[in-house]
C-alpha positions in Angstrom: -62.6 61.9 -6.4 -63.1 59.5 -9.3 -60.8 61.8 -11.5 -58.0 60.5 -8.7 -59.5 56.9 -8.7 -58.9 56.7 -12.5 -55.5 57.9 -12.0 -54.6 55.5 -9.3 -55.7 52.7 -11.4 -54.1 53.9 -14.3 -50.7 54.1 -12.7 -50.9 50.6 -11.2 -52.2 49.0 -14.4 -48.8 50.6 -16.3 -46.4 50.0 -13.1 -47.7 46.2 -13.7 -46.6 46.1 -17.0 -43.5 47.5 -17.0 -42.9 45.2 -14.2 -44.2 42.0 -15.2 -41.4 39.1 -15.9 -40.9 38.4 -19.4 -42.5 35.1 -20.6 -41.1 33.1 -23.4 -41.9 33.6 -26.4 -44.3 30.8 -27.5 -45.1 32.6 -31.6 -41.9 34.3 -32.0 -38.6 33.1 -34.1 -36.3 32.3 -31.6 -32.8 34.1 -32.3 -30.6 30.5 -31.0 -29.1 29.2 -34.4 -26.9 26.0 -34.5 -27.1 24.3 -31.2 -24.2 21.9 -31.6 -22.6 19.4 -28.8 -19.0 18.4 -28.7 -18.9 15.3 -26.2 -15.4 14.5 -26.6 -14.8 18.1 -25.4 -18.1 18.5 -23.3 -18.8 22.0 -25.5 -22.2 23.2 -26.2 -21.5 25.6 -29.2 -24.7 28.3 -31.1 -25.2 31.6 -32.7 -27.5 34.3 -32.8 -29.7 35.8 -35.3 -30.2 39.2 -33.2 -28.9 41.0 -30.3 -30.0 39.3 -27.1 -29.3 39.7 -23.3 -29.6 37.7 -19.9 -28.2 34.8 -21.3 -27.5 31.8 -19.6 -27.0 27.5 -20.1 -27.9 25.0 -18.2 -27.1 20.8 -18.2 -29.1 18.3 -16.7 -28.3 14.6 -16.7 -29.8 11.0 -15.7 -27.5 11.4 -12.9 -29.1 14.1 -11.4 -26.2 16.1 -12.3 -27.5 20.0 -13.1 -24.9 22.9 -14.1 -26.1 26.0 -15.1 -22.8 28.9 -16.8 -22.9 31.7 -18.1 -22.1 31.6 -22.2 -18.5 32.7 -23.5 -17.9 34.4 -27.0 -15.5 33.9 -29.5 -14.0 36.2 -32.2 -16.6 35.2 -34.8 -19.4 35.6 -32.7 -20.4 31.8 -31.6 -21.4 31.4 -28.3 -19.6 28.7 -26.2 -20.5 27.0 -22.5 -18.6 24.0 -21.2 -19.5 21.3 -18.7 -15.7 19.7 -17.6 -17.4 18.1 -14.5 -20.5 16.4 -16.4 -20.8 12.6 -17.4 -22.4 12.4 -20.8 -22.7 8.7 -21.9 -25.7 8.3 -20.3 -27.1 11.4 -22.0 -28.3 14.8 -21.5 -30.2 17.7 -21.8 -28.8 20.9 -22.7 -31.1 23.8 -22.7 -29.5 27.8 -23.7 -32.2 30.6 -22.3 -32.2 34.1 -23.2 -33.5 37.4 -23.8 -34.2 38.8 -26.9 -36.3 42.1 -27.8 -38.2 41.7 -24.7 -39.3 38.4 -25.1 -37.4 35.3 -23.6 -36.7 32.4 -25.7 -35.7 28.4 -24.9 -34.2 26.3 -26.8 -33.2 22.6 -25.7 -31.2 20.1 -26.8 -31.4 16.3 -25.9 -28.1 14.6 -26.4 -28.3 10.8 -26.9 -25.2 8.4 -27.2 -25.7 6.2 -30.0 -24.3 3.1 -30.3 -25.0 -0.9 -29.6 -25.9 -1.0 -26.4 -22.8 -2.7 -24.3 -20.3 -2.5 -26.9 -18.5 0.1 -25.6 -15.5 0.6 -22.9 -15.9 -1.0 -19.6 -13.7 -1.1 -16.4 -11.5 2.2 -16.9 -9.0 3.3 -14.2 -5.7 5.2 -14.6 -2.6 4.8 -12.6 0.8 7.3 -12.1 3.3 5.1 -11.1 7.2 5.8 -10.8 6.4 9.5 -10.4 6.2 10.3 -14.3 4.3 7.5 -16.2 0.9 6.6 -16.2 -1.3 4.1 -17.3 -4.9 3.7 -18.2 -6.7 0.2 -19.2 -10.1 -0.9 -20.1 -11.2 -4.0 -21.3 -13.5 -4.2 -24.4 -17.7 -4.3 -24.1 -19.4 -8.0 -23.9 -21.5 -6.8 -27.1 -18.3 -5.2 -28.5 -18.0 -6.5 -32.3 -14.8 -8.0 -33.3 -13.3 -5.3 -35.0 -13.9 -2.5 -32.6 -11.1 0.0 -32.2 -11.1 2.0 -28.9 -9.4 5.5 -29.2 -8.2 7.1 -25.8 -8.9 10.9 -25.7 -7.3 13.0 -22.2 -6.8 16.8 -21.7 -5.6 18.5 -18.3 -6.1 22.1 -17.1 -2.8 23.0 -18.2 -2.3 20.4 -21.2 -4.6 20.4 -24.4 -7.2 17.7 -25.4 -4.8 14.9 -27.4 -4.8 11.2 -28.0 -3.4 8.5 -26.6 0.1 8.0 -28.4 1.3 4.6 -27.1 -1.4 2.0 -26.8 -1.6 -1.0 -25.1 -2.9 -4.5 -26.8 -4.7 -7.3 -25.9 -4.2 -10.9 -26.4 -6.5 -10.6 -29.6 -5.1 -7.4 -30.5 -7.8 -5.1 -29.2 -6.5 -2.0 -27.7 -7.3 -2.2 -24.2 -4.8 0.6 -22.5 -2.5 3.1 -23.0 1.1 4.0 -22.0 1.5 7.5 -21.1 5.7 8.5 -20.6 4.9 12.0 -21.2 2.5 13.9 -18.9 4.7 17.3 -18.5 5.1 19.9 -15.2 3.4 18.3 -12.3 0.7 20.8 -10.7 -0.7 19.8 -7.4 -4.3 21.4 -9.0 -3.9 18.9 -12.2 -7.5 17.3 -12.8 -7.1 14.5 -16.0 -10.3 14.7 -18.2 -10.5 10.9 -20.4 -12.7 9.9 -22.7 -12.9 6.2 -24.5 -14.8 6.0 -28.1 -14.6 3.6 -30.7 -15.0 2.2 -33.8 -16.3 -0.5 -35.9 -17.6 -1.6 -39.5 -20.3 -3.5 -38.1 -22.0 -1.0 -35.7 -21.9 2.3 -34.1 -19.6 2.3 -30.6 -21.0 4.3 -27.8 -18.5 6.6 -25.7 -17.1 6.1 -22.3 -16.8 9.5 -20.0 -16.0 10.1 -16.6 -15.7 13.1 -14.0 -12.3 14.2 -13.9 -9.6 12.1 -12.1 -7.3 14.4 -9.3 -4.2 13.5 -10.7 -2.7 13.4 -7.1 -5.1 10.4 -6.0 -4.3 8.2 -9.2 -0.5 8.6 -7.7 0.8 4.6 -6.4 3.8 5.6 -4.6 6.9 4.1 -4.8 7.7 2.2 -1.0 9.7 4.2 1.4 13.4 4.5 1.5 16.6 4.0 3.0 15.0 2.0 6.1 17.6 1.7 9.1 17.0 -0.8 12.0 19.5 -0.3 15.0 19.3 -1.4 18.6 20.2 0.8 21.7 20.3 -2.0 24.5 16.4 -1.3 25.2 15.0 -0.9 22.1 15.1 -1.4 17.8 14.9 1.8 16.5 13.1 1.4 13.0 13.6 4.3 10.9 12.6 5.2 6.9 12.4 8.1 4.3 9.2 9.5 2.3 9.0 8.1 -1.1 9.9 10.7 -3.8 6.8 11.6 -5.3 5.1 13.3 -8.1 3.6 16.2 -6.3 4.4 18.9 -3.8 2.3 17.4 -0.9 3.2 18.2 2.2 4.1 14.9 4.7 0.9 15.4 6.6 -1.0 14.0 3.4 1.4 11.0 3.6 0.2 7.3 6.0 2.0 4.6 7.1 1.4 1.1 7.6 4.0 -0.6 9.6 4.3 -4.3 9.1 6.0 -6.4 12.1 6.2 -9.7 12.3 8.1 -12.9 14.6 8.5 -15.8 13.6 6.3 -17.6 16.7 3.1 -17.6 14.1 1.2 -15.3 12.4 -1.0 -14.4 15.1 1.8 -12.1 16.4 1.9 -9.7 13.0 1.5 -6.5 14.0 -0.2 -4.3 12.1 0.5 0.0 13.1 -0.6 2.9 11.2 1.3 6.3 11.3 0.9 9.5 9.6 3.7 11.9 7.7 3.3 14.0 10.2 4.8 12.1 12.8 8.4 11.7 12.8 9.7 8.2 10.3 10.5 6.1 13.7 9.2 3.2 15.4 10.5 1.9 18.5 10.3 -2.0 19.0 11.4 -2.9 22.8 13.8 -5.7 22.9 11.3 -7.5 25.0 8.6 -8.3 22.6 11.3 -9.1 19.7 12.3 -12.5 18.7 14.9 -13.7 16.7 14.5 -13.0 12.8 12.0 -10.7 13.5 11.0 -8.7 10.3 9.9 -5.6 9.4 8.5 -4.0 6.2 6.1 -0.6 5.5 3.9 0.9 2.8 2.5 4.0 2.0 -0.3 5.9 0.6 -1.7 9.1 -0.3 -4.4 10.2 2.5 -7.3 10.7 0.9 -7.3 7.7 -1.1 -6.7 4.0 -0.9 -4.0 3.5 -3.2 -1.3 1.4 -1.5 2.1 1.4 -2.7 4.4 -2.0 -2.8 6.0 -3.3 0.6 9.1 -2.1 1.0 12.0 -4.7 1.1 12.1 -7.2 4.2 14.1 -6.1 7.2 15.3 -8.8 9.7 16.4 -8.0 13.1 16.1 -9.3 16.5 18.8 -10.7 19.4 19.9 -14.0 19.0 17.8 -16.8 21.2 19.8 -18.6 24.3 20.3 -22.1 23.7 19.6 -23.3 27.3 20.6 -26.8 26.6 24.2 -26.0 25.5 24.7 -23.5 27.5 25.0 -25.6 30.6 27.0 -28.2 29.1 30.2 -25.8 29.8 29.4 -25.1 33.6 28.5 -29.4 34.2 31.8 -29.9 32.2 33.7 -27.4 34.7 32.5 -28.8 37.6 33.5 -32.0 36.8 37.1 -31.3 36.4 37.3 -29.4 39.0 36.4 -31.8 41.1 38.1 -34.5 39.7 41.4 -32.3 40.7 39.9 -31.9 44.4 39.5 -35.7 44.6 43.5 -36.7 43.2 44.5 -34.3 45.3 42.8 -36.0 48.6 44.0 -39.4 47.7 48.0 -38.0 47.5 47.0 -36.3 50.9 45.7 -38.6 52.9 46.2 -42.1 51.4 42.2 -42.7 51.1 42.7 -46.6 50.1 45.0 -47.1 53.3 42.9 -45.7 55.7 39.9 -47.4 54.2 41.6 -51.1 53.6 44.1 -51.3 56.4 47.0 -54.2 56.1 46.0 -57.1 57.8 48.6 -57.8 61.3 50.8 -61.0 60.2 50.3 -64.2 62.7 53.0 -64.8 64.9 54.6 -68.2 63.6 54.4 -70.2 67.0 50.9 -69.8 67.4 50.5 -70.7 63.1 52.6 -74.1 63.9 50.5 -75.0 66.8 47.2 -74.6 64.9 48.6 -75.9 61.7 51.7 -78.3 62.5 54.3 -78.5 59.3 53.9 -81.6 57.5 57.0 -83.4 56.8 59.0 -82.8 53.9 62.3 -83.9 52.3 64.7 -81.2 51.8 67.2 -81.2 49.1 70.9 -82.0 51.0 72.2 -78.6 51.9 69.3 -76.6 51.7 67.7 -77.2 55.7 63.9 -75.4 56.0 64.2 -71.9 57.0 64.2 -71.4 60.9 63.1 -68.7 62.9 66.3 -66.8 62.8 65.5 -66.2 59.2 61.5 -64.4 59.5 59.6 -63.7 56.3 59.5 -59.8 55.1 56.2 -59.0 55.6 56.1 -55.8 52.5 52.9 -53.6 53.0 52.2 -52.2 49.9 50.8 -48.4 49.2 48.7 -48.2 47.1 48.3 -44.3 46.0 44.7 -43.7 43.9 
């Protein structure tokens, strides 16, 4: 019985150790030669002294960014990871584990970017503009010394790591940007990898990195085309194009904003947001449009806030009524018209006569009774008129 004990014992004691994790080595020479860091290419480069296996590298970063890939090998036999997605200005450490002869080894390396302190690249952003430039700008450190010299380094998945070739100065000649006329085949997958260093004689210039830009959110689009405003008795029918653009996006990654305004105040801009995906038309009923009404529209990607320009100004709207002259042509009308009435009446019906009627003339014996003819010498010849000779008594007509 204690024959089998033993045995047990024995065969759980040797299970254990060929088992048992390795540990690292803490006496041993470690077989990780030449830990180097390239920044500007975020490349963490070593060799080996001996064969080793279960290798692995990790990247941890004040950010609280951590990575961890496996190694690549080149053709002379040095050992390669990179970190494309890592920011490394603010430092790093960089640590390569593996397994060698049984035992496992660590070796780190802290990465620290030297440099005064505020002297380098502040305020980067790029921009693709007109669907095949782009520009980046930065403005120089507030420690920055006077001499410093920025260099713009960018790479893309499908382009290698190069310098800026056309750069942009500042009003004291400090390169603050960069001119980019060249960026080649537009893939939809294009991530842009930038990184700002610099130079000086009077102190060391700390680097600038960043995460990689997506190439189609750093796209301002140009404003959209070929807008039509036409009016159907109801309504205006606003129409417009997509803007060419760099990409192949599909329209549903395209939005609106539709700007219309009247010229009442400003309170009455309306503002209306519309996605690719619906159809380019707006309809405006004739109702709530005023003369010179205006429209305009922008655009922008969907997933970022990158507006393009407002397209041109569009004015449209039905004329406003002019109630004050447009009754001076009916009053005017009427008038004449009953002027005509009126002529006509008088010719008709003699208005005046019937309204001042001749006065009957006063038969003469009764007149000589109440008014007896005073005497009065006649010229010889020329006796007073008698009654055989009566005055005309002419009743004038008068027509209106």
């Amino acid at each position: 019985m204690a024959a089998v004990l033993d045995l047990v014992t024995f065969l759980v004691v040797l299970k254990s150790a060929c088992c048992a994790q390795p540990r690292p080595a803490q006496d041993k020479i470690s077989p990780i030669i030449n830990m180097q860091l390239d920044s500007r290419k975020k490349m963490l480069t070593w060799t080996y002294t001996r064969n080793v296996s279960d290798q692995e590298c990790t990247i941890d970063t004040p950010t609280a960014y951590s990575a961890t890939v496996d190694p690549q090998v080149t053709e002379d036999r040095t050992y390669v990871c990179t970190f494309p997605n890592s920011v490394l200005h603010r430092g790093a450490n960089l640590t390569v584990n593996v397994t060698c002869d049984g035992d496992v080894f660590l070796q780190v390396l802290t990465f620290a970017n030297p440099g005064r302190e505020g002297s380098g690249a502040v305020n980067f952003s790029c921009l693709i503009y007109n669907v095949r430039f782009m520009n980046c700008s930065w403005a120089p450190g507030p420690a920055a010394p006077a001499d410093v010299k920025y260099r713009l380094f960018w790479a893309s998945r499908h382009e290698a790591d190069a310098e800026c070739v056309h750069y942009i100065l500042g009003p004291t000649g400090t390169r603050v940007g960069c001119h980019f006329d060249q960026l080649g085949e537009p893939q939809r997958t294009d991530n842009y990898f930038f990184l700002v260093n610099g130079t000086s004689r009077e102190t060391a210039i700390p680097f600038l990195d960043f995460t990689p830009f997506k190439a189609v959110q750093i796209e301002k689009y140009d404003p959209p085309r070929n807008i039509t405003i036409t009016y159907n008795r109801s309504h205006h029918i606003i129409r417009w194009e997509h803007p060419e653009i760099r990409f192949d996006l599909s329209s549903h990654m395209l939005y609106y904003e539709l700007d219309i305004q009247t010229p009442a105040s400003s309170a009455e801009t309306k503002r209306v947001f519309q996605r690719g995906q619906d159809p380019n038309v707006y309809l405006m009923p004739s109702s709530a449009t005023r003369a010179k009404s205006a429209f305009r529209v922008r655009v922008r990607y969907m997933y970022n806030r990158l507006w393009s320009e407002w397209s041109p100004t569009q004015r449209f709207g039905l004329p406003e009524q002019d109630f004050s002259g447009a009754l001076v042509g009916p009053v005017v009308a009427t008038a004449a018209l009953s002027s005509l009435v009126l002529m006509f009446l008088c010719k008709r019906f003699s208005v005046r006569r019937k309204l001042f009627p001749p006065i009957p003339q006063v038969k003469k014996e009764i007149a000589k009774a109440l008014m007896p003819t005073p005497g009065v010498a006649w010229e010889e010849g020329h006796p007073p008129p008698g009654p055989q000779d009566p005055e005309d008594v002419v009743t004038l007509e008068a027509t209106c």
